[in-house]
C-alpha positions as CSV (number, residue, x, y, z in Angstrom):
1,X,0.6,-23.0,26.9
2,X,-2.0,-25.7,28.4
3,X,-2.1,-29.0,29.4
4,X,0.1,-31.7,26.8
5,X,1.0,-29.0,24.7
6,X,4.7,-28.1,24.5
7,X,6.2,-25.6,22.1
8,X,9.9,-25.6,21.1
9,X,12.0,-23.2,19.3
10,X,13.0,-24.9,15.9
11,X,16.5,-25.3,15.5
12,X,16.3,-26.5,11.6
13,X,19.6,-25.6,9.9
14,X,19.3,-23.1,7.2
15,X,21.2,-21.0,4.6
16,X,20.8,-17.5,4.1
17,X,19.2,-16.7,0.7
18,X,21.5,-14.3,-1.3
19,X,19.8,-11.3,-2.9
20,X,22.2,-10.7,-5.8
21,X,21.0,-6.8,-6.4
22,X,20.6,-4.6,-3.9
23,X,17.1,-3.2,-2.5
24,X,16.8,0.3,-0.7
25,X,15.9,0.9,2.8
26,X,14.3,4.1,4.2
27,X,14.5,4.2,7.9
28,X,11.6,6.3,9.9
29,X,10.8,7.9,12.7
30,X,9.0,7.3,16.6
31,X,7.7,3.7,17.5
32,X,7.7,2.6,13.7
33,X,11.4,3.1,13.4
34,X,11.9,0.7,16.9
35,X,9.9,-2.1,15.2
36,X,11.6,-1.5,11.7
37,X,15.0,-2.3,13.6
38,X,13.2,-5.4,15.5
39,X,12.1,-6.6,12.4
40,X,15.4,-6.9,10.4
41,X,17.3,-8.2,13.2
42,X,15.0,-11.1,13.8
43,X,13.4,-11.8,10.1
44,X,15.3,-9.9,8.0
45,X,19.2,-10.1,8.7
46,X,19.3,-14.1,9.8
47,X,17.6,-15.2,6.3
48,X,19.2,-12.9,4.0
49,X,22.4,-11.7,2.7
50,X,21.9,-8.9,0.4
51,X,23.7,-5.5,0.2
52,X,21.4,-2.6,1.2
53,X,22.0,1.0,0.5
54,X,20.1,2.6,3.7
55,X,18.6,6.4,4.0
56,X,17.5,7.8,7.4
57,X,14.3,9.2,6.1
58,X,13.5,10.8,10.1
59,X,12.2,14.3,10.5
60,X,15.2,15.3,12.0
61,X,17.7,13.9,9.6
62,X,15.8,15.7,6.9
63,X,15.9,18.9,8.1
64,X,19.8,17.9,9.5
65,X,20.4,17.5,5.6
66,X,18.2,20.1,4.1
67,X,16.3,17.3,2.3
68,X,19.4,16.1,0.3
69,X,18.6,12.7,1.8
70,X,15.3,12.5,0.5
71,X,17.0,13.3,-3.2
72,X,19.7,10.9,-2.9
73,X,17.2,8.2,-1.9
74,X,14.9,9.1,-5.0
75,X,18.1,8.3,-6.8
76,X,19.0,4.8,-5.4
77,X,15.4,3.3,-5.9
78,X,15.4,4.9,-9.5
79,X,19.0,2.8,-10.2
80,X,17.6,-0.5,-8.3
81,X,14.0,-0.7,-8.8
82,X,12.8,-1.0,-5.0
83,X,12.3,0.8,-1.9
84,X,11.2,-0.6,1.4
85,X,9.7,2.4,3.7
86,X,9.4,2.8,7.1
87,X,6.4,5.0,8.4
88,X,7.5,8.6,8.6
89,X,6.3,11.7,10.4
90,X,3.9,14.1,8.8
91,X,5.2,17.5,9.0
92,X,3.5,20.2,11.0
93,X,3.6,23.2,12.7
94,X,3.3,21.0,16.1
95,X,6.2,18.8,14.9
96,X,8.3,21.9,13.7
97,X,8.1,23.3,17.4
98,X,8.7,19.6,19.1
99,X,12.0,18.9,17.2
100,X,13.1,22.4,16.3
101,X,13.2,22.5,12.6
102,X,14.0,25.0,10.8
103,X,11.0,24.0,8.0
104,X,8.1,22.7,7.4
105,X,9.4,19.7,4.8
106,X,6.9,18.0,2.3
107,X,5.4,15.0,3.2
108,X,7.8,11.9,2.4
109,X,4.8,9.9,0.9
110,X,4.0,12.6,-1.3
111,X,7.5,14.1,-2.8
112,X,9.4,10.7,-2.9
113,X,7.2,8.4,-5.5
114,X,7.8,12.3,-7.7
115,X,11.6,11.9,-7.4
116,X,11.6,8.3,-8.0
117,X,8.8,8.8,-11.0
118,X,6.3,5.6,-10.3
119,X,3.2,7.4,-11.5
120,X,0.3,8.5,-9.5
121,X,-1.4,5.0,-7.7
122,X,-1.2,3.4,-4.6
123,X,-2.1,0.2,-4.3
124,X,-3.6,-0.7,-0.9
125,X,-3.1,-4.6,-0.2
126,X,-4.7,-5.5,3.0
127,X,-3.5,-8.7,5.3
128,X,-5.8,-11.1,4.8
129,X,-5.9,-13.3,8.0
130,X,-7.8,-15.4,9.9
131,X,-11.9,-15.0,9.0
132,X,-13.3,-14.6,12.4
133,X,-10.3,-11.3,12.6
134,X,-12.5,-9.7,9.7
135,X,-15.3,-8.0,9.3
136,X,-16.4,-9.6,6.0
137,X,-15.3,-13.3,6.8
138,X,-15.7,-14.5,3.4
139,X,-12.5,-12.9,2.2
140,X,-10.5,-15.4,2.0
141,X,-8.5,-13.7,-1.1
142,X,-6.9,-10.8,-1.1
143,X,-8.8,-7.6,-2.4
144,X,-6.1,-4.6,-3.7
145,X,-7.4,-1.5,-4.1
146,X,-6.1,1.2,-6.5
147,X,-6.0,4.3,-5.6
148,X,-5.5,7.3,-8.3
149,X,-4.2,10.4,-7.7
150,X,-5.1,12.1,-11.5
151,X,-6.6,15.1,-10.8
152,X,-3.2,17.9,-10.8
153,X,-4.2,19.5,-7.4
154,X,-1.2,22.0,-7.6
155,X,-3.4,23.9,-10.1
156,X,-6.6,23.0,-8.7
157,X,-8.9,25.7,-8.4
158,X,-11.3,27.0,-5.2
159,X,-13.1,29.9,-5.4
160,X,-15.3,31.6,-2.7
161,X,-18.2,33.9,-3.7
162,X,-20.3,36.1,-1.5
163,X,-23.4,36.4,-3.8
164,X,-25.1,35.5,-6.8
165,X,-23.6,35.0,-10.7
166,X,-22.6,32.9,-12.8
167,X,-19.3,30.6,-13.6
168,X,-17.6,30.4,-16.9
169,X,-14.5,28.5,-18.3
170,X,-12.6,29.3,-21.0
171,X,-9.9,27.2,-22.6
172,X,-7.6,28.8,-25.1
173,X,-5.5,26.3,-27.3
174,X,-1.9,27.0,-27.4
175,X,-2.6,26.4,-31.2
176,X,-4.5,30.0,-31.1
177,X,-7.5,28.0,-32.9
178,X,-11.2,29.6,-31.5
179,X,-11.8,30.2,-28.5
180,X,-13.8,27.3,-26.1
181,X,-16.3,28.4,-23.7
182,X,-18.8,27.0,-21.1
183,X,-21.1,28.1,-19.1
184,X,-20.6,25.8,-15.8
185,X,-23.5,27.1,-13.3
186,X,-25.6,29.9,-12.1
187,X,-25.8,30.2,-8.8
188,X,-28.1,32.3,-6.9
189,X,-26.6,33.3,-3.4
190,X,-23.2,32.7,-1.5
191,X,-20.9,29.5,-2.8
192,X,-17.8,27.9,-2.6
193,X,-16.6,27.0,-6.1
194,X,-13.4,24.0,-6.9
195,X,-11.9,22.5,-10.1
196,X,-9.4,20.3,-11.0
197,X,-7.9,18.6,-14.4
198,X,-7.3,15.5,-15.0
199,X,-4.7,15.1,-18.0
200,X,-5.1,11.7,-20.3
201,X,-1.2,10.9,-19.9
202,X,-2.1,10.8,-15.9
203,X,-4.6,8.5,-16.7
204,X,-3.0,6.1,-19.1
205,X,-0.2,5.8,-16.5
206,X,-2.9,4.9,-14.0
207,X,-4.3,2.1,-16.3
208,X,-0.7,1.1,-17.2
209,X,0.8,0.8,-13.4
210,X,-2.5,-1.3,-12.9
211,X,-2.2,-4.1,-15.4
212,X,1.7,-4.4,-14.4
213,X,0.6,-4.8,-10.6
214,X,-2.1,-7.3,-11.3
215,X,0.0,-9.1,-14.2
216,X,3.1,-9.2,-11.3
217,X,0.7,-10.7,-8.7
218,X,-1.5,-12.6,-10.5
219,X,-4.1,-10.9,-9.9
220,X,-7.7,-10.2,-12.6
221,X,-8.5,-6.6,-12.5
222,X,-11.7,-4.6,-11.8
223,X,-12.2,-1.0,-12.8
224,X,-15.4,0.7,-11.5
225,X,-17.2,3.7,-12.6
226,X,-20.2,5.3,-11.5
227,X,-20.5,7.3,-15.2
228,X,-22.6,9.8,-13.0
229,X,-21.0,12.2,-11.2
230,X,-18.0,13.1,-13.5
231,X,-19.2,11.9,-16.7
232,X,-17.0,12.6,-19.1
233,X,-13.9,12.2,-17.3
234,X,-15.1,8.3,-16.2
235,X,-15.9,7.5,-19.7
236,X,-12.4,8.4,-21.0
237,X,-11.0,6.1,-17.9
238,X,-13.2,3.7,-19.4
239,X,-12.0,4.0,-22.9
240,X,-8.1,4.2,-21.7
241,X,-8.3,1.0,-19.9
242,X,-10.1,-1.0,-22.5
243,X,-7.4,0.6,-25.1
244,X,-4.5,-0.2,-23.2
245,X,-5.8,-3.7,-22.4
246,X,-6.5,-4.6,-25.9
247,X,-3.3,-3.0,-27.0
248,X,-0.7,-4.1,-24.4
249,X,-1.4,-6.5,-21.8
250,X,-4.4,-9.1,-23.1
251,X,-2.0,-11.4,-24.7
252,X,-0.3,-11.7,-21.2
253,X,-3.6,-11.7,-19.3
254,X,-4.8,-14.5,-21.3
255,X,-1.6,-16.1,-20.8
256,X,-1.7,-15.8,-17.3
257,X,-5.3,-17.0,-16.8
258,X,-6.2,-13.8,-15.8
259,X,-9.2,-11.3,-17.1
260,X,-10.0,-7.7,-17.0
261,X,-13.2,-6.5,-16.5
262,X,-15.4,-3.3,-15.9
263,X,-18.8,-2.4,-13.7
264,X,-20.5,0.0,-12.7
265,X,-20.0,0.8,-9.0
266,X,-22.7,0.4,-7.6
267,X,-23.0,-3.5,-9.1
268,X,-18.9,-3.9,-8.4
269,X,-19.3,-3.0,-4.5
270,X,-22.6,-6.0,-4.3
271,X,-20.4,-8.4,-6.2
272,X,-17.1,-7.6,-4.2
273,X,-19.0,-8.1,-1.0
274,X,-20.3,-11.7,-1.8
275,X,-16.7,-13.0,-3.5
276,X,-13.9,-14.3,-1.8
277,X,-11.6,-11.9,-2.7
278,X,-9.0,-12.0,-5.1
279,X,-8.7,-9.3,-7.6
280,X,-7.4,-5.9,-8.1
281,X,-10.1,-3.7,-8.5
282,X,-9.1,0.3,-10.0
283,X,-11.7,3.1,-8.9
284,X,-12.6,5.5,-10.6
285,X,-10.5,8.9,-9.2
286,X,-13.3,10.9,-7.6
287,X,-14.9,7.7,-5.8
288,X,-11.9,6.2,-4.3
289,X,-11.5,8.0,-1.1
290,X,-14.9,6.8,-0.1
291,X,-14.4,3.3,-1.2
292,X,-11.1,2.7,0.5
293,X,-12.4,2.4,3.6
294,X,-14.7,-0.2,2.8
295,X,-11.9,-2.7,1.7
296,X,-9.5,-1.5,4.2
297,X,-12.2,-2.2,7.6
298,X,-13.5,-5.3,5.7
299,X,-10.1,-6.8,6.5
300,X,-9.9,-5.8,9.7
301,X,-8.1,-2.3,10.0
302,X,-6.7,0.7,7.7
303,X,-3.2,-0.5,10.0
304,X,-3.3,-3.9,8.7
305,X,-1.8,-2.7,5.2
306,X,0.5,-2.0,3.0
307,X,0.6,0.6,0.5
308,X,2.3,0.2,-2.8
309,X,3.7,1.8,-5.6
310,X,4.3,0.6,-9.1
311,X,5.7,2.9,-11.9
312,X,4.0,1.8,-15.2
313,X,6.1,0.1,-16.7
314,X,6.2,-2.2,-14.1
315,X,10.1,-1.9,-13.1
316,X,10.1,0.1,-9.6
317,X,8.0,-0.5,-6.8
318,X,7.8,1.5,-3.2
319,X,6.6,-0.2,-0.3
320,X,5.4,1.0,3.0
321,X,3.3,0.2,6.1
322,X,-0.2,2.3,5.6
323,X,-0.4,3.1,9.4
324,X,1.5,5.9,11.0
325,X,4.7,6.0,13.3
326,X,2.9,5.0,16.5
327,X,3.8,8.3,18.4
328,X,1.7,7.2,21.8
329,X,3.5,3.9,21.8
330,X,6.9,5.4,21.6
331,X,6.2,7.8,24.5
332,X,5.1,4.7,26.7
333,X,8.4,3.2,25.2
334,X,10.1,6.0,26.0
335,X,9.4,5.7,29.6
336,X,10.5,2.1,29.6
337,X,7.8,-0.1,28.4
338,X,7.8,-3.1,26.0
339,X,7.0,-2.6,22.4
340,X,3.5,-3.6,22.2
341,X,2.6,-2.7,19.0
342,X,1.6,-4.8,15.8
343,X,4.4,-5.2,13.9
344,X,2.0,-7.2,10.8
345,X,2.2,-4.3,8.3
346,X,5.6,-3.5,8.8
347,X,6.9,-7.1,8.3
348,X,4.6,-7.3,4.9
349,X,6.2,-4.0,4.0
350,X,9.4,-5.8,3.6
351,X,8.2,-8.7,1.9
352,X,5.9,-7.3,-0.7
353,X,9.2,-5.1,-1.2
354,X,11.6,-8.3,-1.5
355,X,9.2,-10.3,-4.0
356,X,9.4,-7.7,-6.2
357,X,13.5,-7.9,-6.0
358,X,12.5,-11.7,-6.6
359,X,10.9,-10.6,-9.6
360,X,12.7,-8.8,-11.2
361,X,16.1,-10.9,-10.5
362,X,14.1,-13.8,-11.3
363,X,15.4,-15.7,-7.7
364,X,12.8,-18.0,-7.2
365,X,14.3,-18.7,-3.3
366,X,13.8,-15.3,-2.2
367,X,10.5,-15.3,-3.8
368,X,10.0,-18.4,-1.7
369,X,11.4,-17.0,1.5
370,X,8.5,-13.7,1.1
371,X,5.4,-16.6,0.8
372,X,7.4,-17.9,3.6
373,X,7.0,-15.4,5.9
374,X,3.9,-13.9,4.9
375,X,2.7,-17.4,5.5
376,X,4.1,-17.6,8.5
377,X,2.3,-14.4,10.3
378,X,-1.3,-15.5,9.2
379,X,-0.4,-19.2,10.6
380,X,0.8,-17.5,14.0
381,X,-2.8,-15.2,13.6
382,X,-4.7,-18.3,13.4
383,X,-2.5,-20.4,16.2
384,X,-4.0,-17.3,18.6
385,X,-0.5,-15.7,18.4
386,X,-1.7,-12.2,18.3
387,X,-1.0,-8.8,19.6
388,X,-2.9,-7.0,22.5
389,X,-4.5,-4.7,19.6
390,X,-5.8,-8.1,17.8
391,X,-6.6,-9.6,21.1
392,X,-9.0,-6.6,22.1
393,X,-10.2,-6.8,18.8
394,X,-10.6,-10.3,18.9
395,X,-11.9,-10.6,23.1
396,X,-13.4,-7.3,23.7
397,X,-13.3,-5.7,27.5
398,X,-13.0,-9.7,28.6
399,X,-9.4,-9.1,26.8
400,X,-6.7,-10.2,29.5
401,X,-3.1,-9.2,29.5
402,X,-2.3,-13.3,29.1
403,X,-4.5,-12.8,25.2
404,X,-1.6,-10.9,23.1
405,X,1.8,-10.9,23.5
406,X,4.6,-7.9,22.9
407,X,6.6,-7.3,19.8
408,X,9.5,-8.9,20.3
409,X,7.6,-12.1,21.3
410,X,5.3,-12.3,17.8
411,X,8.4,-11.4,16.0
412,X,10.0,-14.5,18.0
413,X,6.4,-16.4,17.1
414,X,7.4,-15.6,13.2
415,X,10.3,-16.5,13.0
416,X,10.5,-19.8,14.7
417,X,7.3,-20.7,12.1
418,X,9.4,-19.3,9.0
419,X,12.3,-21.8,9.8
420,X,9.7,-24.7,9.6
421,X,7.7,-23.5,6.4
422,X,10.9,-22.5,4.5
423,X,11.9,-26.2,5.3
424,X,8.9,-27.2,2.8
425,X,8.0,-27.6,-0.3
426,X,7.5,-24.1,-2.3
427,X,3.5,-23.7,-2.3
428,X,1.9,-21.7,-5.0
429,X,-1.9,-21.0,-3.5
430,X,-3.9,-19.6,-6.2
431,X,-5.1,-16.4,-4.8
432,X,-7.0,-14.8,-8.3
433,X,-10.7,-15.1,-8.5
434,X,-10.3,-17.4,-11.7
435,X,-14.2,-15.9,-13.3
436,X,-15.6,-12.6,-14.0
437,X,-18.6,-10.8,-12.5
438,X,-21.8,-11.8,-14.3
């Protein structure tokens, strides 16, 4: 690599973990499913020996089965409590035409967490690497972000109206008790009307998969509301959190050295960008789309990400890369070229997906073997071992072909630097922000 520096590929002996319980794969589709395959024969498969029960989750497999795959899988991660994803296709009309299905199926990311029955959140945990890779340098600690899905869209309502009048809603108890009516707006030309509910139960799951996720990670938790747009539905958030805390999880939180906390939003998104990280922090449902973004690019990219999925009462988790499947890189591979691609997310997919197997089995060496690795990538980050995508990131149009290497070589990179941190000590780095906002 330069002058006086030498790098050889560590030999240390080693011997493979065993994963008592089994974990569930779900293969993909395109460029992501080519990684996913690197990725288990190089980090995966020579560390590990566990039993996995695998679904091909591909477009075409789908339709090949009528969907029965997508059921069956639903069924394994319901009997063994985890799911490690592969990015899949998104359904089209364009994708029905390129692989000659017979359907249009539901997206994967949508109808599989309702099989399996985790709830409503994603939790978005970006890869926290080196400082100068990031935006917001000072992130030093990871920063979750939950995402809600509470309002019930499949009986969401849009209306279109071509002039003037007025909107009412009615609401008529199944109890037959009186009538409740509001008068919603006036409006005094052309306008494009659209509701949605938001059920308590959706929201005390919400609250509930939260505290499990931060509790499991040792994590504090933020919620944020703004209290102005949707009033009344972001003070019952408010008052479900604070119940469910007090009733169910403060005990272990205090236990834990954790704390739980609320702000406004507009206070939460000053404070959050002057910490070092280290929290979960719970939006409120109608805010989080646009505050996504802000964690996701203050780490680096929305690609550099998992997404995660915890049922409330903390027992199943689904894990998956938050990028795509890399369609234009699997053309280029198609046509012969190396794998260039970043394989960062994908490899966390499969260790945020194997701690929780360590959790829940209570096997403190596999737990080991996922700090391991994860520590392993950011060391490789920070050596300079990135990809081509970093390297542009990192070098701009001076970028050079010689500042990122391909796939196979970072996977290579990892795994070499796994075999000599795995050799170590276990280190527990505490990653919580230990105070509240003041």
């Amino acid at each position: 690599d330069g002058p006086g520096i030498w790098r050889l590929k560590s030999e240390l002996p080693f011997e493979k973990i065993i994963v008592g319980t089994p974990i569930v794969e779900l293969d993909g589709d395109e460029m992501a499913r080519i990684v996913w395959q690197m990725i288990k024969e190089t980090l995966i498969y020579p560390f590990l020996d566990m039993h996995v029960e695998y679904f091909d989750l591909s477009i075409t497999y789908r339709d090949e089965t009528d969907d029965q795959v997508l059921m069956d899988a639903a069924k394994a991660i319901a009997k063994y409590g985890v799911g490690i994803k592969c990015s899949t296709i998104v359904p089209n009309n364009a994708r029905v035409l390129e692989f000659n299905l017979r359907q249009i199926f539901e997206c994967t990311s949508l109808k599989l967490p309702r099989l399996i029955g985790v709830g409503n959140t994603v939790f978005h945990s970006p890869i926290v690497l080196d400082g100068s890779l990031q935006p917001l340098q000072q992130w030093t600690k990871p920063v979750i972000f939950a995402c809600p899905s509470l309002a019930n869209t499949d009986s969401a309502l849009e209306l279109a109206a071509d002039g003037p009048g007025n909107l009412t809603v009615d609401f008529v108890p199944d109890s037959g008790e009186r009538l409740s009516r509001a008068s919603v707006l006036s409006g005094s030309g052309p306008m494009i009307v659209t509701g949605v509910r938001s059920e308590r139960e959706a929201i005390e799951a919400y609250a509930h998969s939260c505290f499990q996720f931060a509790l499991s990670h040792k994590l504090p938790l933020c919620v944020s509301t703004s209290g102005a747009l949707m009033e009344a539905h972001d003070r019952l958030l408010v008052d479900v959190f604070n119940s469910t805390y007090q009733g169910a999880f403060q005990k272990a939180f205090d236990g834990a050295g954790l704390w739980f906390q609320h702000r406004p939003t507009n206070l939460m998104v000053g404070e959050l960008l002057r910490s070092h990280g280290g929290m979960v922090w719970a939006a409120s449902t109608f805010e989080s789309d646009a505050l996504l973004p802000l964690v996701a690019h203050g780490c680096g990219s929305v690609g550099l990400a998992t997404s995660l999925m915890l049922s409330p009462d903390g027992r199943t988790l689904l894990a998956e890369a938050s990028h795509g499947t890399m369609q234009k890189h699997y053309h280029k591979f198609k046509k012969g070229e190396k794998p260039q691609v970043d394989p960062l997310a994908l490899v966390f997919t499969w260790t945020q997906g194997l701690a929780h197997r360590a959790r829940l089995d209570g096997n403190q060496q596999l737990a080991h073997y996922c700090r391991a690795l994860e520590e392993a990538c950011v060391t490789c980050v920070q050596r300079g071992q990135v990809s081509k995508v970093i390297a542009m990131h990192v070098h701009g149009a001076s970028a050079s072909p010689e500042n990122g290497l391909d796939t196979q070589q970072l996977l290579d990179a990892y795994a070499n630097e796994l075999r000599i941190v795995l050799s170590k000590p276990p280190r527990l780095p505490q990653i919580g922000q230990t105070v509240p906002f003041t």
